[in-house]
N, CA, C and O of each residue as an XYZ file, in Angstrom:
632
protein
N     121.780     78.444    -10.947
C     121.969     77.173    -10.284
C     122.193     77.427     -8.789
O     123.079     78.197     -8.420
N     121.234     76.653     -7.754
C     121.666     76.545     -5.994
C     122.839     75.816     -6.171
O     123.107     74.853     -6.890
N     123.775     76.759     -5.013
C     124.345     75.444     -4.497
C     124.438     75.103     -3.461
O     125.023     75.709     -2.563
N     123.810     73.938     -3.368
C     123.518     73.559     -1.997
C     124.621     73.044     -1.238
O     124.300     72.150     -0.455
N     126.068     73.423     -1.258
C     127.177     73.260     -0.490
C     126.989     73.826      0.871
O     126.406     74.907      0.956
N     127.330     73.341      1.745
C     127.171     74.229      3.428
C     128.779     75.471      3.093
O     129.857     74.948      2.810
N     128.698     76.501      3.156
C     129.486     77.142      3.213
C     130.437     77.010      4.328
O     130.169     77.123      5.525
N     131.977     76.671      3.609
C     133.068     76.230      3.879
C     134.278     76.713      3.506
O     134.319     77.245      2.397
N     135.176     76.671      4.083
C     136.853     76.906      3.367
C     136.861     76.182      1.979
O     137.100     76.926      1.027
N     136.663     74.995      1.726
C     136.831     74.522      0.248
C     136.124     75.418     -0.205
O     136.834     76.291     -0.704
N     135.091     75.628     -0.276
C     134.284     76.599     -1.234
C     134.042     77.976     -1.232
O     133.071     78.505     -1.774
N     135.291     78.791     -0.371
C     135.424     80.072      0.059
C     134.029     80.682      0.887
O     133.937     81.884      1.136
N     133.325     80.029      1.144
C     132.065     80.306      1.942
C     131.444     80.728      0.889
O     130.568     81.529      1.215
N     131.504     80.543     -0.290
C     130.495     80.604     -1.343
C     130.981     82.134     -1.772
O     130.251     82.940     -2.350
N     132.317     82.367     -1.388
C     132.861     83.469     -1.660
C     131.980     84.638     -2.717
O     131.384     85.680     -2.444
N     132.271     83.763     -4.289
C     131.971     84.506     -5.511
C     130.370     85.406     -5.521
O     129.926     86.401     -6.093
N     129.742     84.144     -4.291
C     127.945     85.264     -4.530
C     128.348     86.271     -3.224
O     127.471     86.945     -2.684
N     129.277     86.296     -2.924
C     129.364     86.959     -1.216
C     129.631     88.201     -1.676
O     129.014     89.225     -1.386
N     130.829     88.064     -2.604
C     131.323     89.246     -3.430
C     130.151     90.095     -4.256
O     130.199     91.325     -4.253
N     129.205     89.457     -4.889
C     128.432     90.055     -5.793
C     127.062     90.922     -4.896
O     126.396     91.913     -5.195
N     127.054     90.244     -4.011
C     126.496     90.833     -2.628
C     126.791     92.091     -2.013
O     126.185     93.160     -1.945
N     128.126     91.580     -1.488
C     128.600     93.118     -0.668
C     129.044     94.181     -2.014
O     128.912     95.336     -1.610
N     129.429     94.165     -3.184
C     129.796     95.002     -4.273
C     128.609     95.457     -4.565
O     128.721     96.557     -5.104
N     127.242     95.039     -4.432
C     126.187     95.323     -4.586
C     125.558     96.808     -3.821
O     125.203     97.916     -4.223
N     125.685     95.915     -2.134
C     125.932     96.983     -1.667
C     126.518     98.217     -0.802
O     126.003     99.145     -0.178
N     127.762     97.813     -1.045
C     128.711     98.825     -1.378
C     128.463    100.185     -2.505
O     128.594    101.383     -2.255
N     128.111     99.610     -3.650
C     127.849    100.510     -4.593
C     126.153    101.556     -4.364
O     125.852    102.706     -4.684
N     125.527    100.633     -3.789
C     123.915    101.267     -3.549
C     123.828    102.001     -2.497
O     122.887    102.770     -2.302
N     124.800    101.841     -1.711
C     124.992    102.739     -0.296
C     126.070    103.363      0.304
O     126.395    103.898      1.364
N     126.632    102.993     -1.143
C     127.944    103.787     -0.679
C     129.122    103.588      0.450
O     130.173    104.229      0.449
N     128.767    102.609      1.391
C     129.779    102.099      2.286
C     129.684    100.795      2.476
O     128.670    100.197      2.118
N     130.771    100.133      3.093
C     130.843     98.429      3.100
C     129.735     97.856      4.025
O     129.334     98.435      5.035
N     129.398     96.963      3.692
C     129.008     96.169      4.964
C     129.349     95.661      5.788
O     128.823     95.766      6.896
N     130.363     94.922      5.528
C     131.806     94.541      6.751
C     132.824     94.301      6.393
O     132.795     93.905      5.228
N     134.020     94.342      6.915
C     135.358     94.457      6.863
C     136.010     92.922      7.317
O     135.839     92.521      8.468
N     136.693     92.190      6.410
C     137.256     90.507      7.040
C     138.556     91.258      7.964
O     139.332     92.192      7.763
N     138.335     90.390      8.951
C     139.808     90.214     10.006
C     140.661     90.132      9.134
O     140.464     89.680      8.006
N     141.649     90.538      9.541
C     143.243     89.761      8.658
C     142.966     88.819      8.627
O     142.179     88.259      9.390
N     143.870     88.113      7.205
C     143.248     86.578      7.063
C     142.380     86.004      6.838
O     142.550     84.785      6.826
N     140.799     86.602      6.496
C     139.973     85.711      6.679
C     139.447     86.680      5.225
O     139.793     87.827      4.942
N     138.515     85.772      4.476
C     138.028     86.267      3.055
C     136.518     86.734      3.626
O     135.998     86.548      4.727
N     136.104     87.313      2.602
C     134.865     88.107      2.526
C     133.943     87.055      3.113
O     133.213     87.224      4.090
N     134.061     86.007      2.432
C     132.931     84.388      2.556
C     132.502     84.136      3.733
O     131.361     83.909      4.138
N     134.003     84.217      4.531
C     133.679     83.640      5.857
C     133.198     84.606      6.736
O     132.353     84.363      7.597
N     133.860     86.018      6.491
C     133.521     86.988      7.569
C     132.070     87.378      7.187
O     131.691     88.406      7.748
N     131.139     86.770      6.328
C     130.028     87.380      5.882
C     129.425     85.968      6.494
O     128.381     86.052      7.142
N     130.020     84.716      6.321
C     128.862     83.486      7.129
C     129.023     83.641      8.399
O     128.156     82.933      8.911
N     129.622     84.150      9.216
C     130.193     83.908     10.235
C     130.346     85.519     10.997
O     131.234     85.805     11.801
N     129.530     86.222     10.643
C     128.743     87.600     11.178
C     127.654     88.061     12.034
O     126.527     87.742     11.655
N     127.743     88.695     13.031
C     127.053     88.568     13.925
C     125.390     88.897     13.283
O     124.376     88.240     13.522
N     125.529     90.225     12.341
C     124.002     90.230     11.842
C     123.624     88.862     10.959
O     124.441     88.001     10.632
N     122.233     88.860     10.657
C     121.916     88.129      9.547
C     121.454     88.476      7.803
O     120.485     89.123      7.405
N     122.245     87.972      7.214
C     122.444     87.921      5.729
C     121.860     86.944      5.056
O     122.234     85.771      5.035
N     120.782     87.483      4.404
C     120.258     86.617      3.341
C     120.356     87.146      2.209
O     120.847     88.267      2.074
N     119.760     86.198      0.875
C     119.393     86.455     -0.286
C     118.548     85.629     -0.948
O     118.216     84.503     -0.577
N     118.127     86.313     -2.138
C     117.344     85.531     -2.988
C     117.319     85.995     -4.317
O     117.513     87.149     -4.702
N     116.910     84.390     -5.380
C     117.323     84.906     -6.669
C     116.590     85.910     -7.536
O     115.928     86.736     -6.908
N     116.583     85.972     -8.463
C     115.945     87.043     -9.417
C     114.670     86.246     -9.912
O     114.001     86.891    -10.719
N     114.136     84.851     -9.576
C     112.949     84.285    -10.266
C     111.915     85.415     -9.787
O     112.054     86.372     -9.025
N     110.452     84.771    -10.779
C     109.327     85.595    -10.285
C     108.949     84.966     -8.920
O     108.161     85.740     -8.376
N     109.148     84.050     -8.260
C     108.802     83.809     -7.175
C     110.558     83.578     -6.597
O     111.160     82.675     -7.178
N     111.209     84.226     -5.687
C     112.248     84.154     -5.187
C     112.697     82.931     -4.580
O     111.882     82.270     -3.937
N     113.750     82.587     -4.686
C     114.332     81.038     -3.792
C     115.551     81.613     -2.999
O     116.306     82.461     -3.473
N     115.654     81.165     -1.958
C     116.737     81.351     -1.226
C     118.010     81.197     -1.841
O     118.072     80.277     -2.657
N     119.096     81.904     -1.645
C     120.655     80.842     -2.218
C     121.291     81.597     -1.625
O     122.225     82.232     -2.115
N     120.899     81.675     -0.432
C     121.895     82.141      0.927
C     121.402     82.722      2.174
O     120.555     83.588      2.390
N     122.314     81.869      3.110
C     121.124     82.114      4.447
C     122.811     82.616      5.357
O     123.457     81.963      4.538
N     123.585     83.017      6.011
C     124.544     83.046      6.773
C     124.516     82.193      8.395
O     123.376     81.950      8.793
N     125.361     81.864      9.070
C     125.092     81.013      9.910
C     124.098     81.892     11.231
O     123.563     81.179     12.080
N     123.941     83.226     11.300
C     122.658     83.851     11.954
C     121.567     84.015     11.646
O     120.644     84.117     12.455
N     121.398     84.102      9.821
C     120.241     83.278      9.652
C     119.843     82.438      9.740
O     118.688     82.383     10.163
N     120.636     81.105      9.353
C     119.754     79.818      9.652
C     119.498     79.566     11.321
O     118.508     78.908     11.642
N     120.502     80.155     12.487
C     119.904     79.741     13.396
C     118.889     80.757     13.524
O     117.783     80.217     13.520
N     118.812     82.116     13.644
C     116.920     82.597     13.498
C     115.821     81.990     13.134
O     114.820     81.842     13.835
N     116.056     81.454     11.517
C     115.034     80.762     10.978
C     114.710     79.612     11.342
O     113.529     79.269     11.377
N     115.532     78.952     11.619
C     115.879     77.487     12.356
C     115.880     76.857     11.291
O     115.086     75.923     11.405
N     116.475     76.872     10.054
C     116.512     76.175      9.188
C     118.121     75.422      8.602
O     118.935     76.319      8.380
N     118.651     74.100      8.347
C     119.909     73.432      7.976
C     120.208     74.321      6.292
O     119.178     74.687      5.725
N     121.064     74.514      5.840
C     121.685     74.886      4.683
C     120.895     74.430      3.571
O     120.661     75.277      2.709
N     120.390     73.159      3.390
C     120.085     72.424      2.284
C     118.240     72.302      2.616
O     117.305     71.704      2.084
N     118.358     72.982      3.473
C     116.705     72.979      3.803
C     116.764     74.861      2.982
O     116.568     74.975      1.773
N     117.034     76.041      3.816
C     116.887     77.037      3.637
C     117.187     77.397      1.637
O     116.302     77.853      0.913
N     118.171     77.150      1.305
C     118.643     77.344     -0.556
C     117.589     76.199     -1.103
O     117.590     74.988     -0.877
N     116.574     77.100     -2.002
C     115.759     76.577     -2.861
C     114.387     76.915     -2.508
O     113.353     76.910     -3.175
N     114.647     77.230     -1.219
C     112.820     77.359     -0.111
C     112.584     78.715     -0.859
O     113.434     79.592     -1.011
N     111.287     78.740     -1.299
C     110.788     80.075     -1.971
C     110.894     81.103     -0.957
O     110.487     80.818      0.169
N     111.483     82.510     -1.222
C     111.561     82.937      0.300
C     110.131     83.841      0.649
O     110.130     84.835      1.375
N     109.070     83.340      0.051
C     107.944     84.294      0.793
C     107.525     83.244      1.694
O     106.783     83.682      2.574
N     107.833     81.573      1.793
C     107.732     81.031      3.084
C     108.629     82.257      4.789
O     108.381     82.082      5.982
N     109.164     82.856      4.452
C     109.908     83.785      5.665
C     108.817     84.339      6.285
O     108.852     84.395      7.514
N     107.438     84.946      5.453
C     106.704     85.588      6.052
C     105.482     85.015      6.488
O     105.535     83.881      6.010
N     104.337     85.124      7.153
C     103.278     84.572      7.252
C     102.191     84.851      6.032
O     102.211     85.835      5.292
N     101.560     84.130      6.006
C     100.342     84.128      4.648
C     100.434     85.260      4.414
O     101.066     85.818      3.517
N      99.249     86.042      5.917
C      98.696     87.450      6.121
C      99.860     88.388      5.803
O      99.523     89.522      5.464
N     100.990     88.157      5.845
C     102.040     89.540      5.599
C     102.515     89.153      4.184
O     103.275     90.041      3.798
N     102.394     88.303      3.367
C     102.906     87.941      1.879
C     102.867     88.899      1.229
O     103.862     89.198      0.568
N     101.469     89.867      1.190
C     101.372     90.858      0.335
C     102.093     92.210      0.688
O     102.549     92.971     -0.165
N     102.145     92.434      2.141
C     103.489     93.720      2.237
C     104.644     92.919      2.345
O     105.403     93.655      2.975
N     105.105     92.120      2.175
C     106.564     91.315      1.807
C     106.621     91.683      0.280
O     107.660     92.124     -0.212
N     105.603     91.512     -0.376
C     105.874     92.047     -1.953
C     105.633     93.148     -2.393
O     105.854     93.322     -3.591
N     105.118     94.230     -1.615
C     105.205     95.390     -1.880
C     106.667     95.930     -1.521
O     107.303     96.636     -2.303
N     106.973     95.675     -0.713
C     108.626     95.759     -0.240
C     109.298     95.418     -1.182
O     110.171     96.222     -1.508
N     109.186     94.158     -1.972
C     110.458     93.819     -2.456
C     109.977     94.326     -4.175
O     110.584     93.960     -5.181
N     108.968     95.078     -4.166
C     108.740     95.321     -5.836
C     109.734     97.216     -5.448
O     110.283     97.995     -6.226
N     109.520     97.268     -3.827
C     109.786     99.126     -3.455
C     111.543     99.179     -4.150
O     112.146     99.884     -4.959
N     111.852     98.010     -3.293
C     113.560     98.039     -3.442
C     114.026     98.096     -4.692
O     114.893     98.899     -5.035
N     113.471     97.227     -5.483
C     113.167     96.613     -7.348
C     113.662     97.889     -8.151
O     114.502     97.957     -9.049
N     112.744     99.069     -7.449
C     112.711    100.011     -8.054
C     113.411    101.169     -7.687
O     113.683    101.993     -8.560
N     113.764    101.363     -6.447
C     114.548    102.084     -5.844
C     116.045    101.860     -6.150
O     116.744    102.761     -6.613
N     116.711    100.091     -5.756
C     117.755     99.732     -5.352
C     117.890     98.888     -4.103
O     118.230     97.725     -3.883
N     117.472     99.980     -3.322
C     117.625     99.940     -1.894
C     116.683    100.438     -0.575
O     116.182    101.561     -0.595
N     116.462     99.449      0.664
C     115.311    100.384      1.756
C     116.331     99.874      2.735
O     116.914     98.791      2.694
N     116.473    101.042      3.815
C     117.607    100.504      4.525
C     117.033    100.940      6.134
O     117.858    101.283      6.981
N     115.472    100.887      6.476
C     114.953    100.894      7.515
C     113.376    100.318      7.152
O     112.221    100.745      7.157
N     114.076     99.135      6.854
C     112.557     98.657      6.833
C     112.053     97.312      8.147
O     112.787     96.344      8.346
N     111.024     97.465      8.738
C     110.387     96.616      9.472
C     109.564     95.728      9.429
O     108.421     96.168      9.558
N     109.647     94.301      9.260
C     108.345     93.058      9.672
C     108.561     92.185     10.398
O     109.483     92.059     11.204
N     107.470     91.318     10.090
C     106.876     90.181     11.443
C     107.590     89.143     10.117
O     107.246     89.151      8.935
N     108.609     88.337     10.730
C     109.033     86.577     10.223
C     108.796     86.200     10.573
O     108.356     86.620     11.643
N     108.648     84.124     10.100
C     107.792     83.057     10.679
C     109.816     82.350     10.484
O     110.638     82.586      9.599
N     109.943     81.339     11.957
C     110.639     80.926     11.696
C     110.153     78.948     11.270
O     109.001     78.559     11.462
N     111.040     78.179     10.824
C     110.151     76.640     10.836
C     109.538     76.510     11.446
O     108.363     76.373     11.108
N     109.936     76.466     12.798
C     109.043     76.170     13.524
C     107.663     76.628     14.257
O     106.810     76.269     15.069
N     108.041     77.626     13.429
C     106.485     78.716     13.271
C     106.265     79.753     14.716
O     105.351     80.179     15.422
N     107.199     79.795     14.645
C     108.532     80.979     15.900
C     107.634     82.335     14.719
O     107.213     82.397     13.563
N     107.713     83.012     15.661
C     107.448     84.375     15.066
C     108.267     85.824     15.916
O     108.580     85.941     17.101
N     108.434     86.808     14.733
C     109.707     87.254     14.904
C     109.802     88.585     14.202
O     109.895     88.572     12.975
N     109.785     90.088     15.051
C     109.773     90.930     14.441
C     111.112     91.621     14.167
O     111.721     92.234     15.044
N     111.627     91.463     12.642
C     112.707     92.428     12.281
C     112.845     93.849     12.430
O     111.834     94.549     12.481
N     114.144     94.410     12.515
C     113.714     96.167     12.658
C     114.995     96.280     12.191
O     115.997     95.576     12.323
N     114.640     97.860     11.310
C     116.073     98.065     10.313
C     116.765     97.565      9.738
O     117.974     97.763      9.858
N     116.346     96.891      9.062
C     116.517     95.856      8.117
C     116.957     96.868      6.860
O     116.383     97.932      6.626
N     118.271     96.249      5.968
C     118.500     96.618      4.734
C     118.066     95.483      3.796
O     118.246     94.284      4.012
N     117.591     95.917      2.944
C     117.074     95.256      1.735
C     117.535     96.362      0.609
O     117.309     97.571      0.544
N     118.379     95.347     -0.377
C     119.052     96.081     -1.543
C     119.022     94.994     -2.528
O     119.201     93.813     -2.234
N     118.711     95.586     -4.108
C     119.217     95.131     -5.285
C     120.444     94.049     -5.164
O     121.080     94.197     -4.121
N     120.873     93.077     -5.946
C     122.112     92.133     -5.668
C     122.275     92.082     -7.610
O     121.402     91.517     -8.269
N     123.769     92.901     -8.437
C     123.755     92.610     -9.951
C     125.166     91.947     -9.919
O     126.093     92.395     -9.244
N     125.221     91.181    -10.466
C     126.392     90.585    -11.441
C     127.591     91.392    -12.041
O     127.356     92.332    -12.800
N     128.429     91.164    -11.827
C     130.043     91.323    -12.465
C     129.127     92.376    -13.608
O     128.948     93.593    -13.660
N     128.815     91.568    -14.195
C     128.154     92.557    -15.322
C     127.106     93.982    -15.306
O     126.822     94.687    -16.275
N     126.687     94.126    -13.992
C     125.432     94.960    -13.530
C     124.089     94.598    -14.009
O     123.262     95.483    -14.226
N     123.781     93.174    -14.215
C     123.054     92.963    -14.384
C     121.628     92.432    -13.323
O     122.191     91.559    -12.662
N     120.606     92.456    -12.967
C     120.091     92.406    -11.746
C     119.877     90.895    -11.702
O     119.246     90.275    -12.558
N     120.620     90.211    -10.333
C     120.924     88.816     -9.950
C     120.110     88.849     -9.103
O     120.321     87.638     -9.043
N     118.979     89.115     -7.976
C     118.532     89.003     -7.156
C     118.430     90.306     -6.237
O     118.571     91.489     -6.543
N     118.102     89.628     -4.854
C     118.151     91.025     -3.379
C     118.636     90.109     -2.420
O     118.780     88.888     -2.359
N     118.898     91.337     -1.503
C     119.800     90.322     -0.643
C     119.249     91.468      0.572
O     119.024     92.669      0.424
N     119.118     90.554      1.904
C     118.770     91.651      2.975
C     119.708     91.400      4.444
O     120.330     90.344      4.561
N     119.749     92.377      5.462
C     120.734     91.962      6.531
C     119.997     92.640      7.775
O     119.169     93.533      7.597
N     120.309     92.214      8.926
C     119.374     92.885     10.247
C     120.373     92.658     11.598
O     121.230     91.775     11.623
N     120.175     93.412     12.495
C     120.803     92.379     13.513
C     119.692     92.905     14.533
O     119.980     92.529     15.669
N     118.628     93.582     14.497
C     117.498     93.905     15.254
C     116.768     93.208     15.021
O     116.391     93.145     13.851
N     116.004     92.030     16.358
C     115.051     91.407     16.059
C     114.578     90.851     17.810
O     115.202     90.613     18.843
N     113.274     90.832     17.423
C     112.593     90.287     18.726
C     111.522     89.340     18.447
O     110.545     89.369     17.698
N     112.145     88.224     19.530
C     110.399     87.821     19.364
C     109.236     87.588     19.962
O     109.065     87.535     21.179
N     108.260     87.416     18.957
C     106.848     87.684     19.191
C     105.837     86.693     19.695
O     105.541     85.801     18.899
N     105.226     86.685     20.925
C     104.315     86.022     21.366
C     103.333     85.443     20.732
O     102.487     84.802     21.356
């Protein structure tokens, strides 16, 4: 199930998938991804992070169900626009097919934690990522819930 809540204090910034996220990879790489200020929970210090954090679910065609507030302004997309958007809209037509060679690489690996492409943002902004982590995302249970990816290298493209 999306939930299309804007990540908030009532809803711990969507805490519970934030957790299943960074435990994810934490465990695949062996070190954290970020550390909350005193005071502040995983949720927020993960929406509210200078890189950008996404994810997507485990369908055969992926849907968003989490964008952090540096993704959506990259992408230029509102909360309730970005959760549900299939996420091979991120890439252009022409790059769809190495977007899925990538994400079948990770599938099988776990984890690629220098990987590079060209994003389309809404407004059809184009936008090259660099060093990008892309990792596995499993459940309390270890079961495989999705991938989830993070960057803070990016330029864009004419």
């Amino acid at each position: 199930m999306l939930d299309l809540t804007v990540p908030n204090s009532a809803n711990d910034f969507h805490g519970r998938h934030i957790r299943l996220v960074l435990d994810s990879y934490r465990r695949l790489l062996g070190k954290p991804l970020l550390q909350p200020a005193a005071g502040q929970s995983l949720g927020e210090a993960a929406f509210n992070a200078e890189f950008v954090l996404l994810s997507h679910t485990a369908d055969a065609d992926p849907l968003f169900n989490y964008g952090n507030r540096q993704a959506l302004a990259l992408f230029e997309f509102q909360w309730a626009e970005l959760v549900g958007l299939p996420s091979r809209f991120s890439a252009e037509p022409v790059n769809r097919a190495e977007r899925e060679r990538l994400l079948a690489q990770v599938s099988g690996r776990g984890y690629i934690d220098d990987y590079s492409g060209v994003r389309i943002a809404k407004s059809g902004k184009r936008f090259l990522i660099e060093h990008a982590v892309v990792w596995n995302v499993y459940d309390q249970w270890r079961r495989y819930y999705g991938q989830a990816a993070c960057f803070s290298d990016w330029r864009l493209l004419p």
